[in-house]
N, C-alpha and C positions, 0 to 999 in steps of 0.2 A: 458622621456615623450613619445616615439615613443613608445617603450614597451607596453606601457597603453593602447596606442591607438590598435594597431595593434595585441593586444594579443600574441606577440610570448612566453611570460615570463608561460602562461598560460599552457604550453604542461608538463612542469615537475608537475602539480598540479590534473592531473586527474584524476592520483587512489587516489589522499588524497579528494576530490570531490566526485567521486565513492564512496567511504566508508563512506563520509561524508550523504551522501543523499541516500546507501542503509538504514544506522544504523536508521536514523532519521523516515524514511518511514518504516522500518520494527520494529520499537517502538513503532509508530501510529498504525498499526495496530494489534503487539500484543495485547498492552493495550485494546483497546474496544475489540479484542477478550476473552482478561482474565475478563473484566467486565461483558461481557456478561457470560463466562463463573460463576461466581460468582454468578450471579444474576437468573445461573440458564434455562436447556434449555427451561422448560416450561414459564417463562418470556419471553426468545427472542420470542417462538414459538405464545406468546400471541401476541407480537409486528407484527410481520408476518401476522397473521392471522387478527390485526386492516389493516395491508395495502393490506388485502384480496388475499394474497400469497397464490399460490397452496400447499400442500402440508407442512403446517409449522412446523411440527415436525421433518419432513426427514432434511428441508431447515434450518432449527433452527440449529440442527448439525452441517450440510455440513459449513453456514456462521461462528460457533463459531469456527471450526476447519480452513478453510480456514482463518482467520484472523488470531489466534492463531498462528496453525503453518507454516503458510506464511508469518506472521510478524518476527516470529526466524528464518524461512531459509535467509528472506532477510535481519535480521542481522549479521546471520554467513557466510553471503555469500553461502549460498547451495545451488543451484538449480538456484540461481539468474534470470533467464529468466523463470523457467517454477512459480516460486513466483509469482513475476513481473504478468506473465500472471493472473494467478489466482487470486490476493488482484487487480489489475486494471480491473477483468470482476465485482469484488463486487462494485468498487467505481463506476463504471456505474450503478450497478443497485441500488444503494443508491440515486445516484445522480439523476438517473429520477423515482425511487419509493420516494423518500424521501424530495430531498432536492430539483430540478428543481421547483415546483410550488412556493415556497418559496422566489423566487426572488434570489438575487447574494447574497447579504451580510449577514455572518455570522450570527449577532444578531437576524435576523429573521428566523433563521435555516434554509439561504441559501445557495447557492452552490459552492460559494465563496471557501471554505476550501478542500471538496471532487473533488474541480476541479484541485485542487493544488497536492491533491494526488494522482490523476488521471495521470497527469500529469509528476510526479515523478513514478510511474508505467508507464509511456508507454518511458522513457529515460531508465529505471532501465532493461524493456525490450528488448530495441535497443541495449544498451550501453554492459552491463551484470554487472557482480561486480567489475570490475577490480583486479587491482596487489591484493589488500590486502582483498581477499576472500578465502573461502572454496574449492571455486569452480577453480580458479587460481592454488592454492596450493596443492589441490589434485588429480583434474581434470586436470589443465592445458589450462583451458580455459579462 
């Protein structure tokens, strides 16, 4: 019971953690970047352009590629911090272009969800990938 409380059991489980919630976080956001990808840059760049985004054809790119392949480094552990940075500067600006006026919860396409990934971007940040990354294995970081 003391274990439970006091978390010591908890040290041997941080790279399986680490890897558990880069893969997860870098899932989320390939997907809606392969979606958007799919659906096409002139779709996002029309979406940009309803939330009155400067420049939504350059920004249409930069978003489908930062998601895309910021969601594969922080699956393969690549980069791990400089991801991290990049997919947590878009969930801010989803989060107060998109989702903040919407209230918390989800159902009302509130902030509920981006806050959680946000969140997991700014540990995936601090933390990096741990033991079982790219970055560990080849880097040494």
């Amino acid at each position: 019971m003391r274990h439970l409380i006091t978390g010591s059991w908890a040290a041997k489980w941080t790279d399986l953690a680490l890897f558990f919630l880069r893969v997860t976080t870098g899932l989320v956001f390939f997907m809606h970047g392969w979606q958007k990808w799919q659906g096409g840059v002139d779709q996002t760049a029309g979406f940009l352009t309803m939330l009155q985004f400067p420049a939504p054809d350059i920004f249409a790119v930069l978003l489908i590629g930062a998601e895309t392949i910021g969601g594969l480094a922080l699956i393969l552990g690549a980069f791990t911090r400089l991801a991290a940075k990049i997919t947590g500067i878009v969930a801010v600006v989803a989060l107060l272009t998109v989702h903040v006026s919407n209230g918390f919860f989800l159902a009302g396409n509130g902030y509920e969800f981006i806050l959680l990934i946000l969140a997991s971007c700014v540990a995936l940040l601090v933390l990096g990938g741990g033991k079982w990354s790219l970055d560990h294995k080849v880097l040494n970081l």
